[in-house]
C-alpha positions in Angstrom: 0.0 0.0 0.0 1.1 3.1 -1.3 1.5 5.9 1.3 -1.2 8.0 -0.3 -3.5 5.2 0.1 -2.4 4.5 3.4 -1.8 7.7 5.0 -2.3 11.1 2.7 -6.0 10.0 1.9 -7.4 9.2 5.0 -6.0 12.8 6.1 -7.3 14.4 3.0 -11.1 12.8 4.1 -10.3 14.4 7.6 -9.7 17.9 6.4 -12.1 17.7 3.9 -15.4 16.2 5.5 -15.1 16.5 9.4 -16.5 19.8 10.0 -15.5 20.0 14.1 -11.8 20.2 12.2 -12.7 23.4 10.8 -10.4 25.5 13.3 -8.2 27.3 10.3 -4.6 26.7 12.8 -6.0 22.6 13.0 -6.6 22.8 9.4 -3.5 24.2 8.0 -1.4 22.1 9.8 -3.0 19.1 8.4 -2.8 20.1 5.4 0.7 21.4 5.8 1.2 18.0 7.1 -0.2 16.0 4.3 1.7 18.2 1.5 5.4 17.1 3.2 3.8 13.3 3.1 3.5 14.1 -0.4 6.2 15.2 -1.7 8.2 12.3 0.2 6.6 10.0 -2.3 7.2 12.1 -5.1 11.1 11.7 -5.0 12.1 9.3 -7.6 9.1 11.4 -10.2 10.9 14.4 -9.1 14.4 12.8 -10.2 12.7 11.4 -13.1 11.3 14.8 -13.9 14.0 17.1 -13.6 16.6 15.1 -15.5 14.2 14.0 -18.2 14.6 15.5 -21.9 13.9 18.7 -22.8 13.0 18.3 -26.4 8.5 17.8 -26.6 7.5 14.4 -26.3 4.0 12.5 -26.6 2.9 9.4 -26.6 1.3 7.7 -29.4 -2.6 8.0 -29.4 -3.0 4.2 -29.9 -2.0 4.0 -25.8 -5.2 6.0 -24.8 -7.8 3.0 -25.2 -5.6 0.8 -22.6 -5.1 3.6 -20.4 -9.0 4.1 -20.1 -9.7 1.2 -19.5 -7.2 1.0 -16.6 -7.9 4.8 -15.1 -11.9 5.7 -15.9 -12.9 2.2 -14.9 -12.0 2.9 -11.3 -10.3 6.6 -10.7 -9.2 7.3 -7.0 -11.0 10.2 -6.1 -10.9 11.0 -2.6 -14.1 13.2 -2.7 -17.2 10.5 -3.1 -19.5 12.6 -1.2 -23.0 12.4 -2.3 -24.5 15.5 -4.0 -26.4 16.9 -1.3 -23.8 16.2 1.1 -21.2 18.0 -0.6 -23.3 21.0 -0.8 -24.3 21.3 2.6 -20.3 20.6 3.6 -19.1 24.0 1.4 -21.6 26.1 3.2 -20.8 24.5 6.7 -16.6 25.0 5.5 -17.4 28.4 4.4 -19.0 29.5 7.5 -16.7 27.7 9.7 -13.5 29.1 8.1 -14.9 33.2 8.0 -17.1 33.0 10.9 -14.2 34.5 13.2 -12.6 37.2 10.6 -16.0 38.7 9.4 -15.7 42.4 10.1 -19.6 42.2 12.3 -22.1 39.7 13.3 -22.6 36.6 10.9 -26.8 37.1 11.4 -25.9 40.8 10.2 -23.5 39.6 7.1 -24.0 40.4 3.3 -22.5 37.4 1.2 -21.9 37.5 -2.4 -21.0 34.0 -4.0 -19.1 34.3 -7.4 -20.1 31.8 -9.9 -22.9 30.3 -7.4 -23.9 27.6 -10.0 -27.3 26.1 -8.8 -27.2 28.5 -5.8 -27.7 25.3 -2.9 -24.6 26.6 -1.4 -25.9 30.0 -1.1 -29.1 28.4 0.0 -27.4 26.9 3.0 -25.6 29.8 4.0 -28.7 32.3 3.6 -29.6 30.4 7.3 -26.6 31.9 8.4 -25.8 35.3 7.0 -28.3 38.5 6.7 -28.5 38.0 2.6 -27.1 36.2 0.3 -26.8 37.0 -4.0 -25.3 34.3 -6.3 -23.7 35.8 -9.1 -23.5 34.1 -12.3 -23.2 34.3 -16.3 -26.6 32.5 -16.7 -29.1 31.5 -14.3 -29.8 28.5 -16.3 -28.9 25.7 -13.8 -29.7 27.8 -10.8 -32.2 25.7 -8.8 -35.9 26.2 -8.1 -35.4 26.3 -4.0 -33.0 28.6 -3.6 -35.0 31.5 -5.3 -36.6 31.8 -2.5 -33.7 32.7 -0.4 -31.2 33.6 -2.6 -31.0 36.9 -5.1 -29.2 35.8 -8.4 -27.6 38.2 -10.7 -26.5 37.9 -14.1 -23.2 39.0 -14.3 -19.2 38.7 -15.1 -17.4 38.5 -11.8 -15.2 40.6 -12.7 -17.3 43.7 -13.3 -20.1 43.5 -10.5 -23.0 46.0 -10.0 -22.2 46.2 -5.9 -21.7 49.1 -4.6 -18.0 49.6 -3.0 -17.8 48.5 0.1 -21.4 46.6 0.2 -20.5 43.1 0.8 -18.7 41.8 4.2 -18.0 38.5 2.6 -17.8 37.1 -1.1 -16.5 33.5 -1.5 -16.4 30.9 -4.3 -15.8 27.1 -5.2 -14.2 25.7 -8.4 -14.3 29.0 -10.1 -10.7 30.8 -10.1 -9.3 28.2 -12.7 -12.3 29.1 -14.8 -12.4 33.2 -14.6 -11.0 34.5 -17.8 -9.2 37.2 -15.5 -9.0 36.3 -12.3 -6.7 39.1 -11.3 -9.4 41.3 -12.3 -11.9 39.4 -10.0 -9.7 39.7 -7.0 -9.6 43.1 -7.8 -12.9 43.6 -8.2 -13.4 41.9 -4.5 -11.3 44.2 -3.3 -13.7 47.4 -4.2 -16.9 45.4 -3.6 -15.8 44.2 -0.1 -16.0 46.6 3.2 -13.4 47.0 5.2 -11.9 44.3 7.0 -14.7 41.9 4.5 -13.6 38.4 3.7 -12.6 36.0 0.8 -13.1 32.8 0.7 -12.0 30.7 -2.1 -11.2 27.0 -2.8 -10.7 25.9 -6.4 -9.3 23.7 -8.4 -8.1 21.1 -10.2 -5.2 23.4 -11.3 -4.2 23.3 -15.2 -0.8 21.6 -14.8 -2.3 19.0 -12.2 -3.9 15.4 -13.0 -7.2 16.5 -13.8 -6.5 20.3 -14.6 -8.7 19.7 -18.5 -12.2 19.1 -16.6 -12.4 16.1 -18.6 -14.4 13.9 -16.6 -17.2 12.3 -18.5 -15.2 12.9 -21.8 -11.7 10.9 -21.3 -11.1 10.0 -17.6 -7.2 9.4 -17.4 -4.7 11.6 -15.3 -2.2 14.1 -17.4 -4.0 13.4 -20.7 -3.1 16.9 -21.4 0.2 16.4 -20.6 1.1 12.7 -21.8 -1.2 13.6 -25.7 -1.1 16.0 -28.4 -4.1 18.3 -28.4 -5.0 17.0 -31.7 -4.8 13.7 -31.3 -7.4 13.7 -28.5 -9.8 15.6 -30.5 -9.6 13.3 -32.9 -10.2 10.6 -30.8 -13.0 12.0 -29.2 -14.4 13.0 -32.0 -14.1 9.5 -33.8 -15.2 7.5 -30.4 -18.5 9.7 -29.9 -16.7 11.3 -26.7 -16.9 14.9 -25.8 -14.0 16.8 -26.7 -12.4 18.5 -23.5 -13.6 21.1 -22.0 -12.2 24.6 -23.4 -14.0 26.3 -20.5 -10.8 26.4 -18.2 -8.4 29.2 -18.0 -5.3 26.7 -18.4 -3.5 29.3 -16.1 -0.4 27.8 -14.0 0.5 27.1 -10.2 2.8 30.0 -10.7 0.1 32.2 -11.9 -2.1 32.0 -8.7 0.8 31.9 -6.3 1.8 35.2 -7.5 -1.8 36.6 -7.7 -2.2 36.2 -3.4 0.9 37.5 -2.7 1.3 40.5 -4.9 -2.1 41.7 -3.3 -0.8 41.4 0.6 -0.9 45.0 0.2 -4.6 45.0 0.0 -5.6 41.5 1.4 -4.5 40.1 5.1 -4.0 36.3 4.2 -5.9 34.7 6.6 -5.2 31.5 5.4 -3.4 29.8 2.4 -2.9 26.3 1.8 -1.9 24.2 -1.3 -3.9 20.8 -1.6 -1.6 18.3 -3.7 -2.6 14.9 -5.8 0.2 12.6 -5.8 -1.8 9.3 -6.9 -0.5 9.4 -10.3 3.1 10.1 -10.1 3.6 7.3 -11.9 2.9 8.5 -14.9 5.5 11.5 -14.7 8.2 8.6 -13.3 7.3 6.5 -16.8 6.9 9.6 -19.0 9.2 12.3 -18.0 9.6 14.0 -21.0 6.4 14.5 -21.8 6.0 16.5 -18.7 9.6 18.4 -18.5 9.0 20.2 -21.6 5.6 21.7 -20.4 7.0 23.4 -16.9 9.6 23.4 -15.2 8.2 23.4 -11.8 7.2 19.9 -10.7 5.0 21.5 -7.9 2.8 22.7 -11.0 2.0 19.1 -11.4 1.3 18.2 -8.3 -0.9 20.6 -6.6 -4.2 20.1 -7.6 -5.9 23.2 -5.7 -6.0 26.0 -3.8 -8.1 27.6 -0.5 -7.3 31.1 0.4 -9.0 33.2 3.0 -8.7 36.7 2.7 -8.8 40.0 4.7 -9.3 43.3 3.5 -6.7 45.3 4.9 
């Protein structure tokens, strides 16, 4: 048994679905914790990784069928929360994780959720939290209940109709990887947010990590992007009646976000930043090390797999 299976998973389930862990300090160092368990078993990859070739590699698409059968039959995902479940766990790991920095009273707090999807988070939360508006580009799968209790707007993230300084909290799941600009959303948080508001935001899979194409339900194996030409799986997908990946990703780096938090401490108090890493299929960068060197040079990139930040406006 692997140590991810053994050790690293188990913890992940801890952070991820025991709620009385939600203390930010208990948290962290979990997490912190799980990342150095990580990277221990990432060694020989990394050695793989950083003396591999340099000149672009791929492999052949005739591999794909063989490795779909051996990855989408049974992928290790960590997360097999139900639905519903999951739902009501974001709203109970939102509130947990802002309830103590929020510049009032939760009962008196005005929320803003970016990219609120079928607003049941929002939903949850709107027991919490004065009011509650999910912002969106369409409202098309927002969800029958939570019109009753949540306001829905129309609009890009990064150019909001707020008011400055009329929200105390926004927050946001699996959305920074898909904002076109997401500097220009955390920017944009900035103005809305009053002072000493909050951000919350968890996101991922990041573009260089396993899953970083969205491609689940189209072809279901680890670095596909990474390991195929871009052509090749179009054409496969496209000749095997699959969907072709998702473009709806911003294919932005590690790097990328790192740098967008900590150019910003000037406006933001990090509350809270922690790096979430996917090691399960380090395999495949040990096997196929050129086919990863030549698309970074950071083997963190393809590692971690997402982000949570919690910010305070300074």
């Amino acid at each position: 048994m692997s140590i991810a299976d053994a050790v690293i998973r188990p913890l992940y389930l801890m952070t991820e679905q025991r709620h009385d862990l939600r203390g930010l300090t208990v948290r962290d160092w979990l997490l912190r914790a799980m990342a150095g368990l990580s990277r221990t078993q990432t060694r020989a990859a990394r050695i793989s990784f950083e003396s591999a070739n340099q000149r672009p590699e791929f492999l052949s698409i005739s591999r794909l069928p063989a490795m779909i059968d051996r990855y989408a039959a049974g992928p290790r995902r960590w997360d097999k929360r139900r639905p519903a479940d999951k739902v009501a766990g974001r709203a109970i790991e939102v509130f947990k994780s802002v309830r103590d920095y929020l510049p009032g009273d939760p009962a008196e707090t005005r929320a803003i959720e970016l990219a609120c999807g079928d607003g049941r988070v929002a939903m949850h939360l709107a027991r919490q939290f004065r009011s509650v508006t999910g912002i969106d580009l369409s409202d098309e799968n927002f969800a029958d209940e939570a019109r009753s209790s949540v306001e829905i707007r129309i609009e890009d993230a990064a150019r909001l109709s707020a008011d400055n300084g009329s929200a105390d909290l926004l927050y946001s799941f699996d959305a920074f990887e898909h904002f076109t600009d997401p500097a220009a959303v955390l920017d944009e948080a900035y103005r809305v947010l009053a002072p000493g508001g909050v951000l919350y935001a968890s996101f991922g899979p990041l573009w260089n990590s396993a899953f970083g194409p969205h491609q689940w339900g189209r072809i279901d194996v680890p670095y596909l992007h990474h390991l195929f030409r871009a052509a090749d799986l179009d054409h496969f997908s496209d000749t095997t009646g699959r969907r072709r990946l998702t473009p709806n990703v911003n294919r932005l780096p590690l790097a990328y976000f790192r740098d967008l938090f900590s150019l910003r401490d000037h406006r933001f108090k990090r509350v809270s930043y922690v790096e979430k890493m996917n090691v399960s299929f380090v395999d495949l960068i040990d096997q196929h090390p050129s086919c990863f060197r030549t698309k970074t040079n950071d083997f963190d990139e393809l590692c971690v797999r997402s982000i949570e930040v919690v910010l305070k406006k300074r």
